[in-house]
N, C-alpha and C positions, 0 to 999 in steps of 0.2 A: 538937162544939159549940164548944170554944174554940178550934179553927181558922177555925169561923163569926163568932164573935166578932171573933177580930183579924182575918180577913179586912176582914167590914165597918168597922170602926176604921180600918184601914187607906184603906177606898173613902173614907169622912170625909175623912180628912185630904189626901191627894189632891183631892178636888174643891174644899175650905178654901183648899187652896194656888192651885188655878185662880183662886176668887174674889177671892183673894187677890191676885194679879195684877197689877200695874198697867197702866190702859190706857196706851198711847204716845202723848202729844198734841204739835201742834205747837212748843207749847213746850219741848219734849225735843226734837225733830227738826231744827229750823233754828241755823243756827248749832254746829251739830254736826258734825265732821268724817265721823264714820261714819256719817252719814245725806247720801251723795253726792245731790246733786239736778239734774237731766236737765230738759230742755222735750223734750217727744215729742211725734210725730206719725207714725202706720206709715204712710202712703198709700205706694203701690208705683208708681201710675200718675201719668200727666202732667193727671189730672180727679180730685175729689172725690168724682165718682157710683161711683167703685169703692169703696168701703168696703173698711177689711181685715178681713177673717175674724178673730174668734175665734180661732184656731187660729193664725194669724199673730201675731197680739197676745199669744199665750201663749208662743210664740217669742221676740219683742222684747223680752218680760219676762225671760227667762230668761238672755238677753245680758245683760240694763241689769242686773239682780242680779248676774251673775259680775264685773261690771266694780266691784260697788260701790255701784251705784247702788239709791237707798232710796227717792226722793222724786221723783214724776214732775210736770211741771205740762201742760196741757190748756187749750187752748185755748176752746173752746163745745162747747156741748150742742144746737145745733141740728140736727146731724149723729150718727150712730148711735155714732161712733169712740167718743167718750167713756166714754158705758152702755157698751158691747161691752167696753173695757177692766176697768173696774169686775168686768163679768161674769166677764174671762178671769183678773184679779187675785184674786178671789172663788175659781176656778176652781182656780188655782197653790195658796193655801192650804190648798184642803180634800183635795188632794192631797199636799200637802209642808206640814204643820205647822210648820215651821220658815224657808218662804219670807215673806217679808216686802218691802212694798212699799207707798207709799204716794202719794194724790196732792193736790193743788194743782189745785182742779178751778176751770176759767174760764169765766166766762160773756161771752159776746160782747155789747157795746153799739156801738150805734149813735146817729146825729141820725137827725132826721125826711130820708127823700128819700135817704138813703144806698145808694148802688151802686146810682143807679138814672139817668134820664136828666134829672132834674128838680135843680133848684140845692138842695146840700144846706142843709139849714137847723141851724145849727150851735147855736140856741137852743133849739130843740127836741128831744125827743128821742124816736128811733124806736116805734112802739106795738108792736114785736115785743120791745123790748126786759124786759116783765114778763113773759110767757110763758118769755123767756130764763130768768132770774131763779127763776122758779117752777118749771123743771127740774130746776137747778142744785139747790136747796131739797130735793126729791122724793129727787133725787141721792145728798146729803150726808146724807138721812133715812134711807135705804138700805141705803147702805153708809158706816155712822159709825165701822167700825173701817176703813177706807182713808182716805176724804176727809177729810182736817184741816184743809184749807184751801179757802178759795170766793176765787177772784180776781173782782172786780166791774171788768169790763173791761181791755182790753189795746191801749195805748197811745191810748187812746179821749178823752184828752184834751190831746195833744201838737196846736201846729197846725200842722204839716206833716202830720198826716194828715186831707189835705182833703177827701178823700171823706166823711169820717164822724164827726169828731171833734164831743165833745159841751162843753159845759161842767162846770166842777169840782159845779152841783152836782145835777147829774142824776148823777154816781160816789155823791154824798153820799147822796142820797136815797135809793140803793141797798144802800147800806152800811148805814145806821140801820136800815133795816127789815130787812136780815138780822142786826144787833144788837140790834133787838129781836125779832126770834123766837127766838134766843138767850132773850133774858132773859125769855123770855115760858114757856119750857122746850119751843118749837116748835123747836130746833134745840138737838146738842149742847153745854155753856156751854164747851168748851175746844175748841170750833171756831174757826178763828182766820179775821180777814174782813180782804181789801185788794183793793187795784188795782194793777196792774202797769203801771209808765206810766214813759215816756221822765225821765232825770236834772232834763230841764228843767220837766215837768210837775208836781216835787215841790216846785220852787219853787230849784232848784240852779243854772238858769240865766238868760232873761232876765227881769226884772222883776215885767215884763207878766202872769206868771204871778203875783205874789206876793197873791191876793185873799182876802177874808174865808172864802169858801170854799172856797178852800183849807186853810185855818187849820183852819175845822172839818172837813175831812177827815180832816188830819194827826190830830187831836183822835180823828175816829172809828174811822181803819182800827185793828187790832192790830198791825200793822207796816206798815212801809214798804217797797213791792217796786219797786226802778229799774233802769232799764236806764242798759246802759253800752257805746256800741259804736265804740271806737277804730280799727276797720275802715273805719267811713264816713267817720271822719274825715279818715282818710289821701286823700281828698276833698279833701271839705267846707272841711276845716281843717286844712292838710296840714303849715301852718310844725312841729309837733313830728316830723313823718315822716321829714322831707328828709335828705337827709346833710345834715350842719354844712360848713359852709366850712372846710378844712383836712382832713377826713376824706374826700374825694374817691377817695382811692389806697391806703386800706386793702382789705385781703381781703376779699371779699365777704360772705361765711359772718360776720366782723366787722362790717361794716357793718349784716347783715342783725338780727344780735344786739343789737346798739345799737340798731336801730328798735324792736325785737320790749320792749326795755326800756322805752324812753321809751312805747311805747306804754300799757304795763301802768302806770306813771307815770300819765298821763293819763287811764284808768281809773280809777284813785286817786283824780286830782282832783276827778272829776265826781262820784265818791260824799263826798269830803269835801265837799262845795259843795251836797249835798244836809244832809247832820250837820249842816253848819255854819247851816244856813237854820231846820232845825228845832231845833237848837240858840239859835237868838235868838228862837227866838217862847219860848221855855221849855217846851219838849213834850220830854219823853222818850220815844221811841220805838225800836224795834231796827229796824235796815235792813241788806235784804237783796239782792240781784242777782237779780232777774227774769230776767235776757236778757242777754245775753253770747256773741259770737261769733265764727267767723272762718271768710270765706269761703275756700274751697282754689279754686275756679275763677272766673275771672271775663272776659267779653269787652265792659265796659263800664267805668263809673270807676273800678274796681281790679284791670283787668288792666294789659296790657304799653304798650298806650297814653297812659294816667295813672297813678296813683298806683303799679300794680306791686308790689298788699297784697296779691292772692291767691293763694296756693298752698300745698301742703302742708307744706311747711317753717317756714314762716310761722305757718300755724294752729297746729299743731303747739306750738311754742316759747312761741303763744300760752297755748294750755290747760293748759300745765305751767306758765306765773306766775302763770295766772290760778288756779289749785287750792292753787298755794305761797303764795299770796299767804290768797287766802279760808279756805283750810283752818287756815292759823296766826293769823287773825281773828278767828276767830268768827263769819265771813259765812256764808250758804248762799248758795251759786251755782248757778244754774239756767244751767247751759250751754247756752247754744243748737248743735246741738239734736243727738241722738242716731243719726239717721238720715236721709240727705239724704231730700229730697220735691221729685219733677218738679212735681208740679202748682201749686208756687209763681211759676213765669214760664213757666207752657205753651208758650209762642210761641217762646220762649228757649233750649234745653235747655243753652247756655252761660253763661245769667246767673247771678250769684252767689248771686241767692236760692235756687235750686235744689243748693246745693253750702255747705250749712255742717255739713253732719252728720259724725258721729266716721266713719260705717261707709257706703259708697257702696252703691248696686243694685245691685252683685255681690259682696255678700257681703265686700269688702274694707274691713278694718282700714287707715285713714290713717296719716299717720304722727306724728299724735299719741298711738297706742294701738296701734303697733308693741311696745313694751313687753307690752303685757300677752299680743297673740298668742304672745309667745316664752317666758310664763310659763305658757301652756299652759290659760288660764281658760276658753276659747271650745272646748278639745275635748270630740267628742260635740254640742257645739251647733252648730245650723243656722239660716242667713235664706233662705227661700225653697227650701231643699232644698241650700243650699250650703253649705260649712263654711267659717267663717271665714280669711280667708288675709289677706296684705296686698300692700298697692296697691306697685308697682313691683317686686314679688316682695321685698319685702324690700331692695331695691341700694339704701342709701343714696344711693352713687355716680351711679346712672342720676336719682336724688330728684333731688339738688341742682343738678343741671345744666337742669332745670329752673326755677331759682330766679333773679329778678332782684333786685336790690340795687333800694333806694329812689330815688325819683331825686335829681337834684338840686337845689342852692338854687337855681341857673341856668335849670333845667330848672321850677320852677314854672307854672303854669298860670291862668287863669282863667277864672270858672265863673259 
């Protein structure tokens, strides 16, 4: 009898301590070095009608965790990828009690007329877009120990994206009403609600963006999610890229390091220029890096023809300032992205949108996360039935000769 006794005493205190527990909210997760944070997307194929499997998705996860990785972000839920993840995250847990993984779930906006043949209409905004919304919701009701975060559109108010970009306050309207089903107890209250939207659409760049509505975005979201892509700049806006005049005849590997710097610099800039915007309205908010990337291939403005930003040594050099930098900040950085995706420039299979991932279609580690294949984290794991290995077999040597130096001041271009 009083083995039954302290048996049950013992069953108490145990389940006390479960309840006991505290959940992990985004507030614990961002801005925290050991909650690494990924943009993912598994497609394998050069079309989205391939869905990845479950079973694939449970794969991807078991990569992004050995590497570090806590905190996924997601694009829409108009497509199955999303739920299937959720399921396969779900999945991972109640297998391994001790797997942990979290996401930053997106919901896609659009205007009126968006990807389609008709003149978008940039005032209005799509009527797919509350279905979106109310997935997302369903989603985050679901599974409230995964999703911590609901992104209300992605890059949906930048206007270089002219196919579909909306006004600030179609995000807004979006946001308030997932803050108040929050506050209403229709959503959990340490769910954290933003938009993922280009440096310039938080009001960091020109002007034009700086509206009333914006104001009360900043006001609404919980944080601030920008992007920051010193890739396209080396375009766009290349005078930081160039060699400097007088550095013409240093070593290359030098040259390349000095870019790889100024670039991370620049990166810098465009998130202080966001601080600093919401800094003078008098909004305290925390800001974090949505998107952040770097292409390894490119056969358009950032291959060998211009600018000369992509490739693996490049990216590489990237993702180590960009980790040293945000991880001794206090940033969460959502790297773009975890695993290249053909079906981002299908016609292309050389453009750079299809080539920003850590890990290519064969299974191959880049050589920004040659490091970690040699620490041995990816053995026993597989993508596709392959084990991890890395790209050039490892030869630094055969790497770099692959690698062009920036160009020059001389050499600039226009666009």
């Amino acid at each position: 009898m009083l083995k039954l006794k302290s048996f049950i005493s013992l069953l108490i205190f145990v389940m006390m301590l479960g309840c006991n527990k505290k959940s992990i909210t985004a507030a614990d997760i961002l801005g925290n070095p050991n909650y690494l944070a990924i943009s993912y997307g598994g497609y394998r194929h050069d079309t989205r009608d391939i869905q990845p499997t479950i079973a694939e998705l449970k794969d991807d996860m078991k990569l992004l965790s050995a590497m570090g990785i806590k905190l996924l972000r997601t694009y829409n839920v108009q497509l199955q990828q999303a739920s299937n993840l959720l399921k396969a995250i779900k999945q991972l847990k109640e297998e391994n009690s001790n797997f942990e993984m979290y996401v930053m779930l997106g919901a896609w906006i659009d205007c009126q007329n968006a990807w389609t043949d008709k003149t978008p209409n940039h005032d209005i905004e799509s009527e797919q877009n509350a279905g979106e919304i109310a997935r997302a919701v369903a989603l985050a009701k679901q599974y409230p120990d995964i999703v911590k975060i609901i992104a209300v559109g992605n890059e949906a108010m930048v206007h270089w994206a002219t196919n579909y970009f909306v006004q600030p306050k179609v995000i807004l309207k979006w946001v308030n009403h997932l803050q108040d089903l929050k506050n209403q107890g229709d959503l959990p209250k340490d769910l954290w609600i933003t938009s993922s939207d280009d440096f310039s659409s938080w009001g960091g760049g020109d002007p034009t963006y700086h509206t009333p509505d914006l104001e009360k975005l900043i006001k609404a979201v919980d944080y601030i999610s920008m992007h920051t892509y010193p890739m396209h700049n080396t375009y766009y806006n290349p005078e930081f890229w160039l060699i400097p005049n007088g550095k013409e005849h240093t070593p290359k590997e030098e040259q390349v390091k000095a870019a790889m710097y100024r670039a991370l610099e620049f990166a810098k800039m465009q998130y202080d220029s966001v601080f600093n915007y919401v800094k003078s309205l008098g909004i305290n908010k925390p800001i974090h890096i949505g998107e952040t990337g770097w292409a390894t291939t490119s056969n358009g403005h950032y291959g060998k023809n211009l600018s000369r930003a992509a490739d693996e040594y490049k990216s590489g050099l990237y993702y180590k300032l960009m980790r040293e930098w945000t991880n001794t900040s206090g940033i969460s950085c959502f790297y773009f992205e975890a695993f290249d995706e053909p079906w981002k420039d299908a016609k292309n299979p050389n453009g750079s949108e299809n080539h920003f991932g850590l890990i290519n279609l064969n299974g191959q580690a880049k050589y920004a996360i040659w490091d970690l294949v040699d620490k041995g984290i990816f053995n026993g794991l597989t993508r596709d039935g392959q084990p991890i290995t890395k790209t050039y077999n490892g030869r630094f040597n055969d790497l770099i000769k692959t690698v062009e130096a920036p160009p020059k001041v001389s050499e600039m271009w226009t666009h």
